[in-house]
C-alpha positions as MATLAB code, in Angstrom:
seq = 'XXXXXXXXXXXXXXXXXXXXXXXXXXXXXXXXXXXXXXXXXXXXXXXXXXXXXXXXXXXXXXXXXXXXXXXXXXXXXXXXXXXXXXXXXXXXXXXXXXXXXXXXXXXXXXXXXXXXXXXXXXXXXXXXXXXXXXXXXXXXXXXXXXXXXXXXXXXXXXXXXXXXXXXXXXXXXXXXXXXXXXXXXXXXXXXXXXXXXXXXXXXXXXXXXXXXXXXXXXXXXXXXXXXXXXXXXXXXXXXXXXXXXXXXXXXXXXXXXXXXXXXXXXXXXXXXXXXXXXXXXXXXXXXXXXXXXXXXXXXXXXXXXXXXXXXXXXXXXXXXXXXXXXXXXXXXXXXXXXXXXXXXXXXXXXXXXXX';
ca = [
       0.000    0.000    0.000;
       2.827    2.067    0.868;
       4.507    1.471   -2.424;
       1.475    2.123   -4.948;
       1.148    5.506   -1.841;
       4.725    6.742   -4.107;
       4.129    5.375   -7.276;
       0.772    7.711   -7.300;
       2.720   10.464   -5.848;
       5.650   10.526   -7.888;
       2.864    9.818  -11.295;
       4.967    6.618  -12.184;
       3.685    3.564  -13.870;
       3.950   -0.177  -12.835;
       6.713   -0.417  -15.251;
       8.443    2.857  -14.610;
       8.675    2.524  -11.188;
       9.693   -1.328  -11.819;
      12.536   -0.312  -14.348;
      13.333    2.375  -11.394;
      14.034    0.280   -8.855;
      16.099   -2.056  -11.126;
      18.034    1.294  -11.898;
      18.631    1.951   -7.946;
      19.993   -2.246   -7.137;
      22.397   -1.544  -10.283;
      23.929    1.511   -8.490;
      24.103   -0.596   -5.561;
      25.996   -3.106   -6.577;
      28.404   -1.046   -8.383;
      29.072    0.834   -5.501;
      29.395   -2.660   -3.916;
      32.156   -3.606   -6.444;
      34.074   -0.481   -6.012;
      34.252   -1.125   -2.565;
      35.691   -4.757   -3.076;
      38.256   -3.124   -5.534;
      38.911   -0.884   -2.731;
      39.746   -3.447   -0.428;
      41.646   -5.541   -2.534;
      44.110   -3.020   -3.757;
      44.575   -1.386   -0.074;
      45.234   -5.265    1.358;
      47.807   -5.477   -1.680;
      49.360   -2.739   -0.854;
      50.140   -3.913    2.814;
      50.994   -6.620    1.204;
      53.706   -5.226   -0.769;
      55.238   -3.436    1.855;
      55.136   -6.750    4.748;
      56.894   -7.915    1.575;
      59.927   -5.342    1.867;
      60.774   -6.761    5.732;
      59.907  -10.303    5.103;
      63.561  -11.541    4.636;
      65.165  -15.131    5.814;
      67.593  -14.762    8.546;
      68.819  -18.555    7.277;
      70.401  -19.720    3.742;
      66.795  -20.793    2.857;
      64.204  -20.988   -0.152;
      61.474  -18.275    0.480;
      58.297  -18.305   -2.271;
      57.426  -15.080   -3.035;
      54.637  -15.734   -5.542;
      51.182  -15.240   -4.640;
      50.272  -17.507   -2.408;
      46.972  -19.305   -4.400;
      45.015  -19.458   -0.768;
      45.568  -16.092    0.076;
      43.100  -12.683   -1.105;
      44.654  -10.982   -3.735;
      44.294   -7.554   -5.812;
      43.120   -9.197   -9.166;
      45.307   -8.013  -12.308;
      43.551   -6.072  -15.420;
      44.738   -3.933  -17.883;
      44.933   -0.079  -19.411;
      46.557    1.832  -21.474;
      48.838    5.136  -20.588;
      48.869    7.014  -24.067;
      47.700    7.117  -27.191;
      50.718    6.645  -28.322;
      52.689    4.442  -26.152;
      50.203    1.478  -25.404;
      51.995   -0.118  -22.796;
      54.113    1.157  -19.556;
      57.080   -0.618  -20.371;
      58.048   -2.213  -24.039;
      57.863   -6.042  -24.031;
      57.212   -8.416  -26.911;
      54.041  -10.242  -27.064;
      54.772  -13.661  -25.555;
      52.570  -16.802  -25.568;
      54.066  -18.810  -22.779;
      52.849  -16.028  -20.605;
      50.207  -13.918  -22.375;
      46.834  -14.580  -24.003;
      47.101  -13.408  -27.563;
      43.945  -11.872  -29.805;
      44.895  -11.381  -33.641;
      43.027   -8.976  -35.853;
      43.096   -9.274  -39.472;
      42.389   -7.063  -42.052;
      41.051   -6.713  -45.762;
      43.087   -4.248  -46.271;
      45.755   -2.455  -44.391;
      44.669   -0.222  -41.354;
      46.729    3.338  -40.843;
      47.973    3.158  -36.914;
      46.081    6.263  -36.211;
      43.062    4.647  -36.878;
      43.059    2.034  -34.862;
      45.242    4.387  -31.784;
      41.895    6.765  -31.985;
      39.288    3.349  -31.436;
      41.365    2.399  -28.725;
      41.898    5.370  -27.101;
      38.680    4.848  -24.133;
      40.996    1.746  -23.163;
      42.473    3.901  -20.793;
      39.395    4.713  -18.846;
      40.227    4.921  -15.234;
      37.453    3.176  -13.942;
      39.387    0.006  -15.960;
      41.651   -1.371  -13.198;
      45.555   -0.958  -14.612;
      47.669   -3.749  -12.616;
      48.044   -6.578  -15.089;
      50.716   -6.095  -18.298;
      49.056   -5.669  -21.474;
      50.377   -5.300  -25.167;
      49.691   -4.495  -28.851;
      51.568   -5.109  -31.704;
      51.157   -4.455  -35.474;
      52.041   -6.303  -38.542;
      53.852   -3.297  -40.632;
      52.135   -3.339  -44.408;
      55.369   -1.275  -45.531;
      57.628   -4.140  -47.267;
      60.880   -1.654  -46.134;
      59.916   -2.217  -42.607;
      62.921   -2.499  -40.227;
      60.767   -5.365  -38.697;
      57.513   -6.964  -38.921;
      55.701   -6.431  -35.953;
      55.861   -3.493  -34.430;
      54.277   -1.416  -31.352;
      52.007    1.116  -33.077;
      53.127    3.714  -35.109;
      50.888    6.905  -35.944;
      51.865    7.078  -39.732;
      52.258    3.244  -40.494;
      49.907    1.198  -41.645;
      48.772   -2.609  -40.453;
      47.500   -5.488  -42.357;
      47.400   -7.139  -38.657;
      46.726   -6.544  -35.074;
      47.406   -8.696  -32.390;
      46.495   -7.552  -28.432;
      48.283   -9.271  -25.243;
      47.041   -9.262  -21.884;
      49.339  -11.144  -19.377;
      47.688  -14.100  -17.453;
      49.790  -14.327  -14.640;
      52.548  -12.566  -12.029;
      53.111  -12.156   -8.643;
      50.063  -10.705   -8.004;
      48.363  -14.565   -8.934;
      46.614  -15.489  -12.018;
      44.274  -13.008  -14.124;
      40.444  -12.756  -12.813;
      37.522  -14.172  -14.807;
      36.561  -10.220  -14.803;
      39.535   -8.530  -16.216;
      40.126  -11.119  -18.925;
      36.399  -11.178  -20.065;
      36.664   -7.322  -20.432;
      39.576   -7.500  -22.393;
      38.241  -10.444  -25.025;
      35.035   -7.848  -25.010;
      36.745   -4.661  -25.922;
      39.176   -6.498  -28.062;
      35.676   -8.195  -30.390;
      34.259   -4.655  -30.083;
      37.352   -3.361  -31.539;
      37.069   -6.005  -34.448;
      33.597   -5.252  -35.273;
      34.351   -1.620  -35.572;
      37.483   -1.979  -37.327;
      35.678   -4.426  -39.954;
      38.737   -7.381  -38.901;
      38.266  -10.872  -38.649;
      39.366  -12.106  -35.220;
      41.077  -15.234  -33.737;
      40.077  -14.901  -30.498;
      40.950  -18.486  -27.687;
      37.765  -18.987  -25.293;
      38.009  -17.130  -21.874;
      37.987  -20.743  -20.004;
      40.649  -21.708  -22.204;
      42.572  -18.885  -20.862;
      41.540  -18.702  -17.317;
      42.879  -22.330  -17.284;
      46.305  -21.405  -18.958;
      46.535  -18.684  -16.094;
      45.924  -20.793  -13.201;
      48.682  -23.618  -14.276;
      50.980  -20.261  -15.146;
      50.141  -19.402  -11.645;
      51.133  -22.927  -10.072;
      54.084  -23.295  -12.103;
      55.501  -19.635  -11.190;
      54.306  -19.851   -7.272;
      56.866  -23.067   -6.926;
      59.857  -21.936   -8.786;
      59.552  -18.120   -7.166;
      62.388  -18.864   -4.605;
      64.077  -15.996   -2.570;
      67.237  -17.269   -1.573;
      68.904  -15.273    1.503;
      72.556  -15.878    2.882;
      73.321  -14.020    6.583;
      76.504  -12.547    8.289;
      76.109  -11.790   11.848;
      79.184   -9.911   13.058;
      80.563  -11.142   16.461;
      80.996   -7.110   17.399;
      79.018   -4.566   15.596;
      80.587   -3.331   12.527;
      81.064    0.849   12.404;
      79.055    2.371    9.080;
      81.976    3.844    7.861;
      83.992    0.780    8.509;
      81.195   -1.121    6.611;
      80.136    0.629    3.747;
      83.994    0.874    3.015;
      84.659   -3.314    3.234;
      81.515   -3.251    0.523;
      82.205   -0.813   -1.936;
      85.916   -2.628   -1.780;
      83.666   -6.051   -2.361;
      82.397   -4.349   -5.394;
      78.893   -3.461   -3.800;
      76.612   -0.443   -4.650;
      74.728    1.319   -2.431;
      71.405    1.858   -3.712;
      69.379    4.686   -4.362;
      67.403    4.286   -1.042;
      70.094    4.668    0.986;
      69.252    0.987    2.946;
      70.194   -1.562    0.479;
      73.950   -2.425   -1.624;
      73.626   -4.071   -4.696;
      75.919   -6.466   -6.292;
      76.120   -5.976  -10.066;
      77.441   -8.091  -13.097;
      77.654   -6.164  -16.401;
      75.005   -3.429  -15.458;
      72.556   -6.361  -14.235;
      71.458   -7.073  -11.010;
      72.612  -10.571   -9.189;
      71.808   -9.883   -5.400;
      71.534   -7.218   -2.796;
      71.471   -6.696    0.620;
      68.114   -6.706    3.046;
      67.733   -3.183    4.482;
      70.070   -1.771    6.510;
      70.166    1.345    8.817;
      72.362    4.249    7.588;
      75.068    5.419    9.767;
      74.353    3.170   12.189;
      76.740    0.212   13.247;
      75.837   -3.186   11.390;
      75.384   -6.456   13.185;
      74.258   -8.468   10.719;
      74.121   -8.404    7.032;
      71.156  -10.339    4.901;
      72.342  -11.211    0.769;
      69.298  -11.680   -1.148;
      69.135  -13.101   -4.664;
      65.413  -13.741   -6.652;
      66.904  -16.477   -8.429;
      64.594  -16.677  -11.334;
      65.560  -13.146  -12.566;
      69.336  -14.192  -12.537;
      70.394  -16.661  -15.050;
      71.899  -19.806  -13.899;
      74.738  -19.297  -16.299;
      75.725  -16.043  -13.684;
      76.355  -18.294  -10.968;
      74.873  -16.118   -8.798;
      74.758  -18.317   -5.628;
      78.475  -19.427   -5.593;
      78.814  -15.654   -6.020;
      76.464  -14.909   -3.076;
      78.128  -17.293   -0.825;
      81.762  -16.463   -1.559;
      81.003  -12.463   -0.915;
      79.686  -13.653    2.413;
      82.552  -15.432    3.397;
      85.137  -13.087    2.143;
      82.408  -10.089    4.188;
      82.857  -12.441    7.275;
      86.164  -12.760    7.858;
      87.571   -9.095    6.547;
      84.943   -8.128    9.533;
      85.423  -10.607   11.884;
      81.584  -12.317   10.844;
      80.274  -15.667   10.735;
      77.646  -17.148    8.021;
      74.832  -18.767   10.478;
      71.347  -20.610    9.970;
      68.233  -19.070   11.309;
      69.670  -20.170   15.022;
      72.320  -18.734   14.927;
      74.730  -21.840   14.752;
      77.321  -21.802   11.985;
      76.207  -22.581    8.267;
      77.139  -26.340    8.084;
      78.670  -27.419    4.168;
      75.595  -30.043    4.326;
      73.273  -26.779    4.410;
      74.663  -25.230    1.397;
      75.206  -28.630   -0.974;
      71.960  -28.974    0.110;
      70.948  -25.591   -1.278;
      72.709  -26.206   -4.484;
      71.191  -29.170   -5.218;
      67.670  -27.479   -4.795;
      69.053  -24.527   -6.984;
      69.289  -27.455   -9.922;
      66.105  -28.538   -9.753;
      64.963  -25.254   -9.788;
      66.691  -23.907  -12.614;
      66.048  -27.788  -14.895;
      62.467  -27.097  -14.091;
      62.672  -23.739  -15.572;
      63.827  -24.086  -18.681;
      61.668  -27.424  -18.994;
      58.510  -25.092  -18.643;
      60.218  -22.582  -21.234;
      61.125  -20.161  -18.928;
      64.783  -20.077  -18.329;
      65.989  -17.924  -15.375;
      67.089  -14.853  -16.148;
      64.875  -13.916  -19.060;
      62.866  -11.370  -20.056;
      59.703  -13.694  -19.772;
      61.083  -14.611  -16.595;
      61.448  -11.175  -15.715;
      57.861  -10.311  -16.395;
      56.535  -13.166  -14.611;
      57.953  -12.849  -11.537;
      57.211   -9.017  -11.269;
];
Protein backbone atom coordinates (compact mmCIF):
# COMPACT_ATOMS: atom_id res chain seq x y z
CA UNK A 1 0.00 0.00 0.00
CA UNK A 2 2.83 2.07 0.87
CA UNK A 3 4.51 1.47 -2.42
CA UNK A 4 1.47 2.12 -4.95
CA UNK A 5 1.15 5.51 -1.84
CA UNK A 6 4.72 6.74 -4.11
CA UNK A 7 4.13 5.37 -7.28
CA UNK A 8 0.77 7.71 -7.30
CA UNK A 9 2.72 10.46 -5.85
CA UNK A 10 5.65 10.53 -7.89
CA UNK A 11 2.86 9.82 -11.30
CA UNK A 12 4.97 6.62 -12.18
CA UNK A 13 3.68 3.56 -13.87
CA UNK A 14 3.95 -0.18 -12.84
CA UNK A 15 6.71 -0.42 -15.25
CA UNK A 16 8.44 2.86 -14.61
CA UNK A 17 8.67 2.52 -11.19
CA UNK A 18 9.69 -1.33 -11.82
CA UNK A 19 12.54 -0.31 -14.35
CA UNK A 20 13.33 2.38 -11.39
CA UNK A 21 14.03 0.28 -8.86
CA UNK A 22 16.10 -2.06 -11.13
CA UNK A 23 18.03 1.29 -11.90
CA UNK A 24 18.63 1.95 -7.95
CA UNK A 25 19.99 -2.25 -7.14
CA UNK A 26 22.40 -1.54 -10.28
CA UNK A 27 23.93 1.51 -8.49
CA UNK A 28 24.10 -0.60 -5.56
CA UNK A 29 26.00 -3.11 -6.58
CA UNK A 30 28.40 -1.05 -8.38
CA UNK A 31 29.07 0.83 -5.50
CA UNK A 32 29.39 -2.66 -3.92
CA UNK A 33 32.16 -3.61 -6.44
CA UNK A 34 34.07 -0.48 -6.01
CA UNK A 35 34.25 -1.12 -2.56
CA UNK A 36 35.69 -4.76 -3.08
CA UNK A 37 38.26 -3.12 -5.53
CA UNK A 38 38.91 -0.88 -2.73
CA UNK A 39 39.75 -3.45 -0.43
CA UNK A 40 41.65 -5.54 -2.53
CA UNK A 41 44.11 -3.02 -3.76
CA UNK A 42 44.57 -1.39 -0.07
CA UNK A 43 45.23 -5.27 1.36
CA UNK A 44 47.81 -5.48 -1.68
CA UNK A 45 49.36 -2.74 -0.85
CA UNK A 46 50.14 -3.91 2.81
CA UNK A 47 50.99 -6.62 1.20
CA UNK A 48 53.71 -5.23 -0.77
CA UNK A 49 55.24 -3.44 1.85
CA UNK A 50 55.14 -6.75 4.75
CA UNK A 51 56.89 -7.92 1.58
CA UNK A 52 59.93 -5.34 1.87
CA UNK A 53 60.77 -6.76 5.73
CA UNK A 54 59.91 -10.30 5.10
CA UNK A 55 63.56 -11.54 4.64
CA UNK A 56 65.17 -15.13 5.81
CA UNK A 57 67.59 -14.76 8.55
CA UNK A 58 68.82 -18.56 7.28
CA UNK A 59 70.40 -19.72 3.74
CA UNK A 60 66.80 -20.79 2.86
CA UNK A 61 64.20 -20.99 -0.15
CA UNK A 62 61.47 -18.28 0.48
CA UNK A 63 58.30 -18.31 -2.27
CA UNK A 64 57.43 -15.08 -3.03
CA UNK A 65 54.64 -15.73 -5.54
CA UNK A 66 51.18 -15.24 -4.64
CA UNK A 67 50.27 -17.51 -2.41
CA UNK A 68 46.97 -19.30 -4.40
CA UNK A 69 45.02 -19.46 -0.77
CA UNK A 70 45.57 -16.09 0.08
CA UNK A 71 43.10 -12.68 -1.11
CA UNK A 72 44.65 -10.98 -3.73
CA UNK A 73 44.29 -7.55 -5.81
CA UNK A 74 43.12 -9.20 -9.17
CA UNK A 75 45.31 -8.01 -12.31
CA UNK A 76 43.55 -6.07 -15.42
CA UNK A 77 44.74 -3.93 -17.88
CA UNK A 78 44.93 -0.08 -19.41
CA UNK A 79 46.56 1.83 -21.47
CA UNK A 80 48.84 5.14 -20.59
CA UNK A 81 48.87 7.01 -24.07
CA UNK A 82 47.70 7.12 -27.19
CA UNK A 83 50.72 6.65 -28.32
CA UNK A 84 52.69 4.44 -26.15
CA UNK A 85 50.20 1.48 -25.40
CA UNK A 86 52.00 -0.12 -22.80
CA UNK A 87 54.11 1.16 -19.56
CA UNK A 88 57.08 -0.62 -20.37
CA UNK A 89 58.05 -2.21 -24.04
CA UNK A 90 57.86 -6.04 -24.03
CA UNK A 91 57.21 -8.42 -26.91
CA UNK A 92 54.04 -10.24 -27.06
CA UNK A 93 54.77 -13.66 -25.56
CA UNK A 94 52.57 -16.80 -25.57
CA UNK A 95 54.07 -18.81 -22.78
CA UNK A 96 52.85 -16.03 -20.61
CA UNK A 97 50.21 -13.92 -22.38
CA UNK A 98 46.83 -14.58 -24.00
CA UNK A 99 47.10 -13.41 -27.56
CA UNK A 100 43.95 -11.87 -29.80
CA UNK A 101 44.90 -11.38 -33.64
CA UNK A 102 43.03 -8.98 -35.85
CA UNK A 103 43.10 -9.27 -39.47
CA UNK A 104 42.39 -7.06 -42.05
CA UNK A 105 41.05 -6.71 -45.76
CA UNK A 106 43.09 -4.25 -46.27
CA UNK A 107 45.76 -2.45 -44.39
CA UNK A 108 44.67 -0.22 -41.35
CA UNK A 109 46.73 3.34 -40.84
CA UNK A 110 47.97 3.16 -36.91
CA UNK A 111 46.08 6.26 -36.21
CA UNK A 112 43.06 4.65 -36.88
CA UNK A 113 43.06 2.03 -34.86
CA UNK A 114 45.24 4.39 -31.78
CA UNK A 115 41.90 6.76 -31.98
CA UNK A 116 39.29 3.35 -31.44
CA UNK A 117 41.37 2.40 -28.72
CA UNK A 118 41.90 5.37 -27.10
CA UNK A 119 38.68 4.85 -24.13
CA UNK A 120 41.00 1.75 -23.16
CA UNK A 121 42.47 3.90 -20.79
CA UNK A 122 39.39 4.71 -18.85
CA UNK A 123 40.23 4.92 -15.23
CA UNK A 124 37.45 3.18 -13.94
CA UNK A 125 39.39 0.01 -15.96
CA UNK A 126 41.65 -1.37 -13.20
CA UNK A 127 45.56 -0.96 -14.61
CA UNK A 128 47.67 -3.75 -12.62
CA UNK A 129 48.04 -6.58 -15.09
CA UNK A 130 50.72 -6.09 -18.30
CA UNK A 131 49.06 -5.67 -21.47
CA UNK A 132 50.38 -5.30 -25.17
CA UNK A 133 49.69 -4.49 -28.85
CA UNK A 134 51.57 -5.11 -31.70
CA UNK A 135 51.16 -4.45 -35.47
CA UNK A 136 52.04 -6.30 -38.54
CA UNK A 137 53.85 -3.30 -40.63
CA UNK A 138 52.13 -3.34 -44.41
CA UNK A 139 55.37 -1.27 -45.53
CA UNK A 140 57.63 -4.14 -47.27
CA UNK A 141 60.88 -1.65 -46.13
CA UNK A 142 59.92 -2.22 -42.61
CA UNK A 143 62.92 -2.50 -40.23
CA UNK A 144 60.77 -5.37 -38.70
CA UNK A 145 57.51 -6.96 -38.92
CA UNK A 146 55.70 -6.43 -35.95
CA UNK A 147 55.86 -3.49 -34.43
CA UNK A 148 54.28 -1.42 -31.35
CA UNK A 149 52.01 1.12 -33.08
CA UNK A 150 53.13 3.71 -35.11
CA UNK A 151 50.89 6.90 -35.94
CA UNK A 152 51.86 7.08 -39.73
CA UNK A 153 52.26 3.24 -40.49
CA UNK A 154 49.91 1.20 -41.64
CA UNK A 155 48.77 -2.61 -40.45
CA UNK A 156 47.50 -5.49 -42.36
CA UNK A 157 47.40 -7.14 -38.66
CA UNK A 158 46.73 -6.54 -35.07
CA UNK A 159 47.41 -8.70 -32.39
CA UNK A 160 46.50 -7.55 -28.43
CA UNK A 161 48.28 -9.27 -25.24
CA UNK A 162 47.04 -9.26 -21.88
CA UNK A 163 49.34 -11.14 -19.38
CA UNK A 164 47.69 -14.10 -17.45
CA UNK A 165 49.79 -14.33 -14.64
CA UNK A 166 52.55 -12.57 -12.03
CA UNK A 167 53.11 -12.16 -8.64
CA UNK A 168 50.06 -10.70 -8.00
CA UNK A 169 48.36 -14.57 -8.93
CA UNK A 170 46.61 -15.49 -12.02
CA UNK A 171 44.27 -13.01 -14.12
CA UNK A 172 40.44 -12.76 -12.81
CA UNK A 173 37.52 -14.17 -14.81
CA UNK A 174 36.56 -10.22 -14.80
CA UNK A 175 39.53 -8.53 -16.22
CA UNK A 176 40.13 -11.12 -18.93
CA UNK A 177 36.40 -11.18 -20.06
CA UNK A 178 36.66 -7.32 -20.43
CA UNK A 179 39.58 -7.50 -22.39
CA UNK A 180 38.24 -10.44 -25.02
CA UNK A 181 35.04 -7.85 -25.01
CA UNK A 182 36.75 -4.66 -25.92
CA UNK A 183 39.18 -6.50 -28.06
CA UNK A 184 35.68 -8.19 -30.39
CA UNK A 185 34.26 -4.65 -30.08
CA UNK A 186 37.35 -3.36 -31.54
CA UNK A 187 37.07 -6.01 -34.45
CA UNK A 188 33.60 -5.25 -35.27
CA UNK A 189 34.35 -1.62 -35.57
CA UNK A 190 37.48 -1.98 -37.33
CA UNK A 191 35.68 -4.43 -39.95
CA UNK A 192 38.74 -7.38 -38.90
CA UNK A 193 38.27 -10.87 -38.65
CA UNK A 194 39.37 -12.11 -35.22
CA UNK A 195 41.08 -15.23 -33.74
CA UNK A 196 40.08 -14.90 -30.50
CA UNK A 197 40.95 -18.49 -27.69
CA UNK A 198 37.77 -18.99 -25.29
CA UNK A 199 38.01 -17.13 -21.87
CA UNK A 200 37.99 -20.74 -20.00
CA UNK A 201 40.65 -21.71 -22.20
CA UNK A 202 42.57 -18.88 -20.86
CA UNK A 203 41.54 -18.70 -17.32
CA UNK A 204 42.88 -22.33 -17.28
CA UNK A 205 46.31 -21.40 -18.96
CA UNK A 206 46.53 -18.68 -16.09
CA UNK A 207 45.92 -20.79 -13.20
CA UNK A 208 48.68 -23.62 -14.28
CA UNK A 209 50.98 -20.26 -15.15
CA UNK A 210 50.14 -19.40 -11.65
CA UNK A 211 51.13 -22.93 -10.07
CA UNK A 212 54.08 -23.30 -12.10
CA UNK A 213 55.50 -19.63 -11.19
CA UNK A 214 54.31 -19.85 -7.27
CA UNK A 215 56.87 -23.07 -6.93
CA UNK A 216 59.86 -21.94 -8.79
CA UNK A 217 59.55 -18.12 -7.17
CA UNK A 218 62.39 -18.86 -4.60
CA UNK A 219 64.08 -16.00 -2.57
CA UNK A 220 67.24 -17.27 -1.57
CA UNK A 221 68.90 -15.27 1.50
CA UNK A 222 72.56 -15.88 2.88
CA UNK A 223 73.32 -14.02 6.58
CA UNK A 224 76.50 -12.55 8.29
CA UNK A 225 76.11 -11.79 11.85
CA UNK A 226 79.18 -9.91 13.06
CA UNK A 227 80.56 -11.14 16.46
CA UNK A 228 81.00 -7.11 17.40
CA UNK A 229 79.02 -4.57 15.60
CA UNK A 230 80.59 -3.33 12.53
CA UNK A 231 81.06 0.85 12.40
CA UNK A 232 79.06 2.37 9.08
CA UNK A 233 81.98 3.84 7.86
CA UNK A 234 83.99 0.78 8.51
CA UNK A 235 81.19 -1.12 6.61
CA UNK A 236 80.14 0.63 3.75
CA UNK A 237 83.99 0.87 3.01
CA UNK A 238 84.66 -3.31 3.23
CA UNK A 239 81.52 -3.25 0.52
CA UNK A 240 82.20 -0.81 -1.94
CA UNK A 241 85.92 -2.63 -1.78
CA UNK A 242 83.67 -6.05 -2.36
CA UNK A 243 82.40 -4.35 -5.39
CA UNK A 244 78.89 -3.46 -3.80
CA UNK A 245 76.61 -0.44 -4.65
CA UNK A 246 74.73 1.32 -2.43
CA UNK A 247 71.41 1.86 -3.71
CA UNK A 248 69.38 4.69 -4.36
CA UNK A 249 67.40 4.29 -1.04
CA UNK A 250 70.09 4.67 0.99
CA UNK A 251 69.25 0.99 2.95
CA UNK A 252 70.19 -1.56 0.48
CA UNK A 253 73.95 -2.42 -1.62
CA UNK A 254 73.63 -4.07 -4.70
CA UNK A 255 75.92 -6.47 -6.29
CA UNK A 256 76.12 -5.98 -10.07
CA UNK A 257 77.44 -8.09 -13.10
CA UNK A 258 77.65 -6.16 -16.40
CA UNK A 259 75.00 -3.43 -15.46
CA UNK A 260 72.56 -6.36 -14.24
CA UNK A 261 71.46 -7.07 -11.01
CA UNK A 262 72.61 -10.57 -9.19
CA UNK A 263 71.81 -9.88 -5.40
CA UNK A 264 71.53 -7.22 -2.80
CA UNK A 265 71.47 -6.70 0.62
CA UNK A 266 68.11 -6.71 3.05
CA UNK A 267 67.73 -3.18 4.48
CA UNK A 268 70.07 -1.77 6.51
CA UNK A 269 70.17 1.35 8.82
CA UNK A 270 72.36 4.25 7.59
CA UNK A 271 75.07 5.42 9.77
CA UNK A 272 74.35 3.17 12.19
CA UNK A 273 76.74 0.21 13.25
CA UNK A 274 75.84 -3.19 11.39
CA UNK A 275 75.38 -6.46 13.19
CA UNK A 276 74.26 -8.47 10.72
CA UNK A 277 74.12 -8.40 7.03
CA UNK A 278 71.16 -10.34 4.90
CA UNK A 279 72.34 -11.21 0.77
CA UNK A 280 69.30 -11.68 -1.15
CA UNK A 281 69.14 -13.10 -4.66
CA UNK A 282 65.41 -13.74 -6.65
CA UNK A 283 66.90 -16.48 -8.43
CA UNK A 284 64.59 -16.68 -11.33
CA UNK A 285 65.56 -13.15 -12.57
CA UNK A 286 69.34 -14.19 -12.54
CA UNK A 287 70.39 -16.66 -15.05
CA UNK A 288 71.90 -19.81 -13.90
CA UNK A 289 74.74 -19.30 -16.30
CA UNK A 290 75.73 -16.04 -13.68
CA UNK A 291 76.35 -18.29 -10.97
CA UNK A 292 74.87 -16.12 -8.80
CA UNK A 293 74.76 -18.32 -5.63
CA UNK A 294 78.47 -19.43 -5.59
CA UNK A 295 78.81 -15.65 -6.02
CA UNK A 296 76.46 -14.91 -3.08
CA UNK A 297 78.13 -17.29 -0.82
CA UNK A 298 81.76 -16.46 -1.56
CA UNK A 299 81.00 -12.46 -0.92
CA UNK A 300 79.69 -13.65 2.41
CA UNK A 301 82.55 -15.43 3.40
CA UNK A 302 85.14 -13.09 2.14
CA UNK A 303 82.41 -10.09 4.19
CA UNK A 304 82.86 -12.44 7.27
CA UNK A 305 86.16 -12.76 7.86
CA UNK A 306 87.57 -9.09 6.55
CA UNK A 307 84.94 -8.13 9.53
CA UNK A 308 85.42 -10.61 11.88
CA UNK A 309 81.58 -12.32 10.84
CA UNK A 310 80.27 -15.67 10.73
CA UNK A 311 77.65 -17.15 8.02
CA UNK A 312 74.83 -18.77 10.48
CA UNK A 313 71.35 -20.61 9.97
CA UNK A 314 68.23 -19.07 11.31
CA UNK A 315 69.67 -20.17 15.02
CA UNK A 316 72.32 -18.73 14.93
CA UNK A 317 74.73 -21.84 14.75
CA UNK A 318 77.32 -21.80 11.98
CA UNK A 319 76.21 -22.58 8.27
CA UNK A 320 77.14 -26.34 8.08
CA UNK A 321 78.67 -27.42 4.17
CA UNK A 322 75.59 -30.04 4.33
CA UNK A 323 73.27 -26.78 4.41
CA UNK A 324 74.66 -25.23 1.40
CA UNK A 325 75.21 -28.63 -0.97
CA UNK A 326 71.96 -28.97 0.11
CA UNK A 327 70.95 -25.59 -1.28
CA UNK A 328 72.71 -26.21 -4.48
CA UNK A 329 71.19 -29.17 -5.22
CA UNK A 330 67.67 -27.48 -4.80
CA UNK A 331 69.05 -24.53 -6.98
CA UNK A 332 69.29 -27.46 -9.92
CA UNK A 333 66.10 -28.54 -9.75
CA UNK A 334 64.96 -25.25 -9.79
CA UNK A 335 66.69 -23.91 -12.61
CA UNK A 336 66.05 -27.79 -14.89
CA UNK A 337 62.47 -27.10 -14.09
CA UNK A 338 62.67 -23.74 -15.57
CA UNK A 339 63.83 -24.09 -18.68
CA UNK A 340 61.67 -27.42 -18.99
CA UNK A 341 58.51 -25.09 -18.64
CA UNK A 342 60.22 -22.58 -21.23
CA UNK A 343 61.13 -20.16 -18.93
CA UNK A 344 64.78 -20.08 -18.33
CA UNK A 345 65.99 -17.92 -15.37
CA UNK A 346 67.09 -14.85 -16.15
CA UNK A 347 64.88 -13.92 -19.06
CA UNK A 348 62.87 -11.37 -20.06
CA UNK A 349 59.70 -13.69 -19.77
CA UNK A 350 61.08 -14.61 -16.59
CA UNK A 351 61.45 -11.17 -15.72
CA UNK A 352 57.86 -10.31 -16.39
CA UNK A 353 56.53 -13.17 -14.61
CA UNK A 354 57.95 -12.85 -11.54
CA UNK A 355 57.21 -9.02 -11.27
Amino acid sequence: MYVEQIMTMLGLSDLQFALAAIGLLILILVAVLNLKYARARHKAKERAELADDRFGREPSFTNSFADPGAERSEPSFGITSSSNLATEKFAIDPRIDCVITLRFDEAITGSEILEEMKDWADSQVQSNARWICEGLNADLDAAEDWEELKLGSSYTELQLAIQLASRRGAIGVLELSDFCSRSQALAETLGSQIDMPSVNTMLESAKELDVMAADSDIQLSINVVFDDPCPWGNFDALMRQRGFKLARNGRQYEFLSNGALIFNSADLEPNMPVSQLTLLLEVPLVSQEDRAFERMLGEGVEIAQAAHGRLVDDNGINLSEAAVVSIRQHLDVLYTNLEKSGIPAGSSTASRLFS
